[in-house]
C-alpha positions in Angstrom: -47.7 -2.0 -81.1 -45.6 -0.9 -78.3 -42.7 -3.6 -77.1 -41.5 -3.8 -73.7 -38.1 -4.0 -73.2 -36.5 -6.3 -70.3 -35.3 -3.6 -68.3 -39.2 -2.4 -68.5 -40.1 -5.8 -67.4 -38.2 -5.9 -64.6 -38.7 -2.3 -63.4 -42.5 -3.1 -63.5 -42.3 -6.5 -62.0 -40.0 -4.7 -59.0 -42.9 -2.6 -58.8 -45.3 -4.7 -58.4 -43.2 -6.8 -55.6 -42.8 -3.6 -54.0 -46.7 -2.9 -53.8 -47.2 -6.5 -52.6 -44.5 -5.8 -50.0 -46.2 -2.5 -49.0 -49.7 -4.1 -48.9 -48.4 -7.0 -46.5 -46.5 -4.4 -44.5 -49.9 -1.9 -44.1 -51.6 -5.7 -43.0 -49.3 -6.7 -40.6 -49.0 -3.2 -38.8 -50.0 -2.6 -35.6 -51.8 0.6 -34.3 -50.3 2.8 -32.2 -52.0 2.7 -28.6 -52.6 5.5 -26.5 -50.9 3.7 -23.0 -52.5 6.3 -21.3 -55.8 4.7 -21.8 -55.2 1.2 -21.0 -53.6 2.3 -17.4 -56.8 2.2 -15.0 -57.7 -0.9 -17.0 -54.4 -2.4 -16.0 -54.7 -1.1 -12.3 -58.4 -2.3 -12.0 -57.9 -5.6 -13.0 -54.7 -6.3 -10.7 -56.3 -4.9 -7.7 -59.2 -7.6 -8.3 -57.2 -10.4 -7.9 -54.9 -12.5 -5.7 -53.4 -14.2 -8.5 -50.8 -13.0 -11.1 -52.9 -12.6 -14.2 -50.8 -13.6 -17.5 -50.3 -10.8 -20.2 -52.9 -12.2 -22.3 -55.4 -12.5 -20.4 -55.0 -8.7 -19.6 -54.4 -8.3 -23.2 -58.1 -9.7 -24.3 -60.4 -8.0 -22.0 -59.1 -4.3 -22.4 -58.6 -5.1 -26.6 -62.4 -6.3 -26.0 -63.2 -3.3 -23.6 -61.8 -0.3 -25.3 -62.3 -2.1 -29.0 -57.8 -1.7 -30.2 -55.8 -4.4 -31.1 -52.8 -5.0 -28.3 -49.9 -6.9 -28.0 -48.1 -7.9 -25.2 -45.5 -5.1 -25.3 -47.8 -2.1 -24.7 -49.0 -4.3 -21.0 -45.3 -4.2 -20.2 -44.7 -0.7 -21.0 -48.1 0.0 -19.6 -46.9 -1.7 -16.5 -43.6 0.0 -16.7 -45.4 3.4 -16.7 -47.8 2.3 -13.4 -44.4 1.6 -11.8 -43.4 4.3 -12.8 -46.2 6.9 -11.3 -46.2 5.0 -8.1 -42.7 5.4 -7.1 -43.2 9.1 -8.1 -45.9 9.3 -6.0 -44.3 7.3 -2.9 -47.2 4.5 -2.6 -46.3 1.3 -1.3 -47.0 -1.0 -3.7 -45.8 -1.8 -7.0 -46.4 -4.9 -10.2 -44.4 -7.2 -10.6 -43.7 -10.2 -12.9 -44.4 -12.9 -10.9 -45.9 -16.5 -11.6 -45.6 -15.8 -15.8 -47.7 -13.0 -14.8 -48.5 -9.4 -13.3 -49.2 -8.8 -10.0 -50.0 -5.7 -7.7 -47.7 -6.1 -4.4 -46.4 -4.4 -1.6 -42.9 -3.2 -1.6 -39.9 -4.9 0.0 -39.0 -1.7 2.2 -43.0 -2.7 4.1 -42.0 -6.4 4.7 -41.4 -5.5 8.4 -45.3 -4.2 9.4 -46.6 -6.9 6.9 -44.9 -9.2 8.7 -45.8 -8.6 12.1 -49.2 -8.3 11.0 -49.3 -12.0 9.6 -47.4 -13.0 13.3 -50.5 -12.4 15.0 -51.6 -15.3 13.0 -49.6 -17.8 15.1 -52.2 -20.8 14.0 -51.6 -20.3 10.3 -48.4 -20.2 9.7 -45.4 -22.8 9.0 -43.9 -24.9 12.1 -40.2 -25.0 11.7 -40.3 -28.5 10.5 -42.9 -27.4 7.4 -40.3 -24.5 6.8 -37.5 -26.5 6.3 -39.3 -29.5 4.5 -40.2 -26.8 1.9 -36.7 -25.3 2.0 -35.2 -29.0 1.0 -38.1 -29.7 -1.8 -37.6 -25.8 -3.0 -33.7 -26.5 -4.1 -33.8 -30.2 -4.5 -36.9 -30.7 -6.7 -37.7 -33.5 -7.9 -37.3 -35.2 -4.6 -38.4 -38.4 -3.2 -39.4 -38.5 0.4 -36.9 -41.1 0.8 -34.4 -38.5 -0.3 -36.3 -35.8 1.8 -35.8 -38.1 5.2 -32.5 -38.9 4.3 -31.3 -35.1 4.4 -33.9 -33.9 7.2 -32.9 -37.4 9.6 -36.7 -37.6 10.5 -40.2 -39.2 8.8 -41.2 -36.5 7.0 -45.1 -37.9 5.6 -47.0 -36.0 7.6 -45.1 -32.3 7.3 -45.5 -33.3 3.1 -49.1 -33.7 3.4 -49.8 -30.4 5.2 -47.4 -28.6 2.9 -49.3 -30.1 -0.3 -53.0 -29.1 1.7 -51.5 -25.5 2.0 -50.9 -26.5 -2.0 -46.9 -25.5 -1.8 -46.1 -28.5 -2.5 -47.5 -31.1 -5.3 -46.7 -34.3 -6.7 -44.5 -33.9 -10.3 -44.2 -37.6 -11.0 -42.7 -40.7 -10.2 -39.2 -41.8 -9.7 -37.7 -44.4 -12.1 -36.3 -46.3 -9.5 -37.6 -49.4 -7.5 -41.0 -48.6 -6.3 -41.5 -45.8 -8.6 -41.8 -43.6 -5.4 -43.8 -40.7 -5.8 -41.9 -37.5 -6.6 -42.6 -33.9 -5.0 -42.0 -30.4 -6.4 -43.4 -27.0 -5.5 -46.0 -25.2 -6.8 -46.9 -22.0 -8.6 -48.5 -21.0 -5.0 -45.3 -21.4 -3.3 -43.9 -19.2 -6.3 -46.7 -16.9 -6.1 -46.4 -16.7 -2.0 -43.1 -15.5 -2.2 -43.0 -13.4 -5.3 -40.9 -15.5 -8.0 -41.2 -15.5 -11.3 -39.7 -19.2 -11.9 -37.2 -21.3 -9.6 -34.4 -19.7 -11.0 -35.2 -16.4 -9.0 -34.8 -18.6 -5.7 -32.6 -16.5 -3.2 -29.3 -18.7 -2.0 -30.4 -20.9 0.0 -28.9 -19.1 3.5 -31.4 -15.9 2.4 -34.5 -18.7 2.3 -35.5 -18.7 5.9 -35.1 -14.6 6.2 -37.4 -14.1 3.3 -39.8 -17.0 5.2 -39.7 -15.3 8.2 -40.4 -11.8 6.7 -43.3 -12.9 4.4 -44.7 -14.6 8.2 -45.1 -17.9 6.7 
């Protein structure tokens, strides 16, 4: 009868942790993707949209499409490479992060000609009143309109109801205060109109009206 020793015991329990750890490590691995393939899948699906589409929802369909598990990583270096080709290649629009998700836009430098395309539209942009109502709810937020007439000096009910049927502006809650007045925020259209991300990526408030008046709002 042979007699293992403890040393043996240990060596061949190590072992066996060590196959265990292998075994989770081979599960938990993810497959290398060929980013080249999931490019055009990218590309297609941005161009179909108007709205930022989130990183899993791009993740799903081309996993589903080309049959490979993905993770949001390769969409960003995916997105990272289109960025990459297109400045290479001088076109005039690029993705960006916008909204919690990807976007195909135009570049800053062709603001100008966009903009005095969308000033033909005279009828549907902003009146200077809307512009600054949304400037005030933009960096104040959550604001009562009580607050909002207090800064702006004027009734402001009207202004706040086109702004919300142009869906800039929404109701976030009410106040705890007297009343419990209604309280108004922006949206993720306003976001998504002027290419943020989240509120933090609001220019200072001086740049507001520049970046209004380019986008022809």
């Amino acid at each position: 009868m042979t007699v293992e020793t403890t040393d043996q015991v240990e060596l061949t329990s190590g072992n066996a942790e060590n196959q265990d750890d292998s075994a989770h490590s081979s599960d938990q691995a993810v497959p290398e993707i060929d980013l080249d393939a999931i490019l055009a899948p990218i590309e297609a699906m941005l161009v179909s949209t108007d709205r930022p589409l989130k990183a899993i929802a791009l993740v799903d369909a081309i996993g589903a499409h080309l049959g490979v598990q993905l993770k949001d990583q390769h969409i960003a270096d995916a997105v990272e490479m289109l960025n990459k080709q297109y400045v290479e290649s001088g076109r005039a629009f690029t993705v960006e992060s916008v909204s919690g998700g990807y976007r195909m836009m135009t570049r800053a430098e062709h603001a100008p000609v966009i903009a005095a395309m969308h000033r033909t539209r005279a009828s549907t942009r902003l009146s200077k009143p809307a512009l600054e109502t949304l400037a005030i709810i933009a960096y104040r937020q959550p604001i009562t309109r009580a607050e909002l007439e207090a800064i702006r000096g004027v009734a402001c009910g009207e202004v706040v109801r086109s702004l919300m049927e142009r869906k800039m502006v929404k109701i976030t809650g009410r106040a705890e205060e007297l009343g419990r007045p209604m309280l108004y925020g922006t949206t993720r259209q306003f976001l998504d109109t002027f290419g943020l991300s989240n509120l933090k990526d609001l220019p200072k408030p001086e740049e507001f009206a520049d970046q209004m008046e380019q986008q022809g709002i």
